[in-house]
Structure formats: structure tokens, C-alpha cells
C-alpha positions as CSV (number, residue, x, y, z in Angstrom):
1,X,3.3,-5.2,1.9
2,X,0.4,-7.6,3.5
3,X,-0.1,-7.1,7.3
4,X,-0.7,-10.6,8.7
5,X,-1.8,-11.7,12.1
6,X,-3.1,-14.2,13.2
7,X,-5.7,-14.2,15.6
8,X,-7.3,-17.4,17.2
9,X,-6.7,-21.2,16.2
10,X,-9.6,-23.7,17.3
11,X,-9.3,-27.4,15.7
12,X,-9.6,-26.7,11.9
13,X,-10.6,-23.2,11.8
14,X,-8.1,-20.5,11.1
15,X,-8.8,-16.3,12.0
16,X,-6.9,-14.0,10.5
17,X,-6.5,-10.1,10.3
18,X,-5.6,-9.7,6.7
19,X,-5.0,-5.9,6.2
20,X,-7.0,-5.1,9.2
21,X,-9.9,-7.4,8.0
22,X,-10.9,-10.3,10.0
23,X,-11.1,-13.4,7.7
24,X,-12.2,-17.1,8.8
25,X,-10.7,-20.1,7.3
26,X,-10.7,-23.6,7.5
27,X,-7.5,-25.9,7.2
28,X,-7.7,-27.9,4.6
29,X,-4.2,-29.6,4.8
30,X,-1.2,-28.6,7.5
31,X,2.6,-29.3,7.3
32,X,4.7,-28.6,10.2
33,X,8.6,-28.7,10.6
34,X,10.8,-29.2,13.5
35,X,14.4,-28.4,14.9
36,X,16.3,-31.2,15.3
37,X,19.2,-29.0,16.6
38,X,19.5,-25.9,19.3
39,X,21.0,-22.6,18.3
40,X,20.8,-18.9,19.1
41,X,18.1,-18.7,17.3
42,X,16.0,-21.3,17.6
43,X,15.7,-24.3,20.3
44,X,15.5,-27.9,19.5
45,X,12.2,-29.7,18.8
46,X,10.5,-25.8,18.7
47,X,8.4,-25.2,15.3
48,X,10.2,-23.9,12.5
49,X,8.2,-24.3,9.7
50,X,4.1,-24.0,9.7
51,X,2.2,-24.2,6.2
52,X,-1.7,-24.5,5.4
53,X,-3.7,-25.3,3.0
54,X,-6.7,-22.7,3.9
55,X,-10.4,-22.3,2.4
56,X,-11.9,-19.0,3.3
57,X,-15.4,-19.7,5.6
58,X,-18.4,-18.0,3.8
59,X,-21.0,-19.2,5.7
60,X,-22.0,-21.8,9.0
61,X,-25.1,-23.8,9.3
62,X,-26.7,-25.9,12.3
63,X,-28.9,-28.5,11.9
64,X,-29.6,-31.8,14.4
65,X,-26.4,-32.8,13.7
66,X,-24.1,-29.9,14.8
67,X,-22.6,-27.2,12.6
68,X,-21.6,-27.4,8.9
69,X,-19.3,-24.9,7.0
70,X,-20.0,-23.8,3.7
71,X,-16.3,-23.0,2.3
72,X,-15.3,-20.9,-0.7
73,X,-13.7,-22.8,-4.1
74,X,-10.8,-20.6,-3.6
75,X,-7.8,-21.8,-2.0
76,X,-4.6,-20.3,-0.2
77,X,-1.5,-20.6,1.1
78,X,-0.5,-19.7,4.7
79,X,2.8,-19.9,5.8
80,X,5.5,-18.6,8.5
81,X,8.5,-19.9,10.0
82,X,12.7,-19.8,9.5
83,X,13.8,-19.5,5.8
84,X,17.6,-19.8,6.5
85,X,18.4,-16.9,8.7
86,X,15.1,-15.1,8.3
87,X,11.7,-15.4,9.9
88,X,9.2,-15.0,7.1
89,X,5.1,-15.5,6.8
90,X,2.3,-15.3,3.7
91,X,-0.4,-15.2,2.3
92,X,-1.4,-16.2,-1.3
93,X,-3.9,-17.1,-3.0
94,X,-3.2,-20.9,-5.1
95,X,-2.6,-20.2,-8.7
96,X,-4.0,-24.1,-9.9
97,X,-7.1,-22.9,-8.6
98,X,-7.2,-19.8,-10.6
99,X,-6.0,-21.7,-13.4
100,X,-8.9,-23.9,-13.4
101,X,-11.1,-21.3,-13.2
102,X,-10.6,-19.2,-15.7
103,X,-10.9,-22.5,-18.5
């Protein structure tokens, strides 16, 4: 099983510790859900759904204008929140993108 955490969150950048490595991505598209409803597990208007669209950072450059990240062709798929009764999270790599790829 994948050990997840999640480490910082600044604006559209995204570190995680991925199996005890430290990955950087940035968010290319974010979906978040909430509770309309309170219950014993949740209260209402908390999060209970959080998925990304991620790009893994290779690289950062400055110039005059500020900095500029140079972002892999690979994308994944973060996610964690409730899934009926269970709190789950993951991480995947897109399959369309391997798809395209591999053509």
C-alpha cells in the first residue's frame, strides 16, 4: 500500500511525501465538495471531498519576470475525503496520458 502525506500547500503548488520521497507538484485543476448536513462524522459546510489534477515539478526558473515552472507531461490524480462511511486518499498516475504516449 502507498503511504501518502501531504506536506505543505502554497497557491498552486502541491508537496507530497510519496513513500518517504518528497515530490513537488503543481495543481493543474481542483474539485472540492462540501457537507450540506451535520453528522457524527462530519460537520456541515467542512470538506468532504478534495480531488487534483497534479503535474509533477521538474524544474524552476527566474528570470526578470519572477519564477517559471517547468512541469512534467505526466499527469495524476490526488484525492482524499468521505467515500460513504470511509475516509479514503490516492495517488495515480492518469491512464489517457499513458495512453497517448505509448501511440
Amino acid at each position: 500500500m502507498m503511504e501518502i502525506r501531504e506536506i505543505n500547500r502554497t497557491g498552486a503548488v502541491l508537496v507530497l511525501e510519496i513513500d518517504g520521497k518528497i515530490r513537488d507538484f503543481f495543481v493543474l485543476k481542483e474539485e472540492k465538495e462540501f457537507c450540506t448536513y451535520s453528522s457524527s462524522l462530519v460537520k456541515g459546510g467542512e470538506c468532504i471531498s478534495h480531488f487534483l489534477i497534479l503535474s509533477e515539478i521538474k524544474d524552476r526558473t527566474y528570470d526578470s519576470y519572477g519564477m517559471h515552472y517547468v512541469t512534467s507531461f505526466e499527469k495524476f490524480e490526488y484525492f482524499r475525503g468521505w467515500f460513504g462511511l470511509e475516509y479514503k486518499f490516492g495517488f495515480n498516475e492518469l491512464e489517457e496520458v499513458k495512453n497517448k504516449r505509448s501511440k
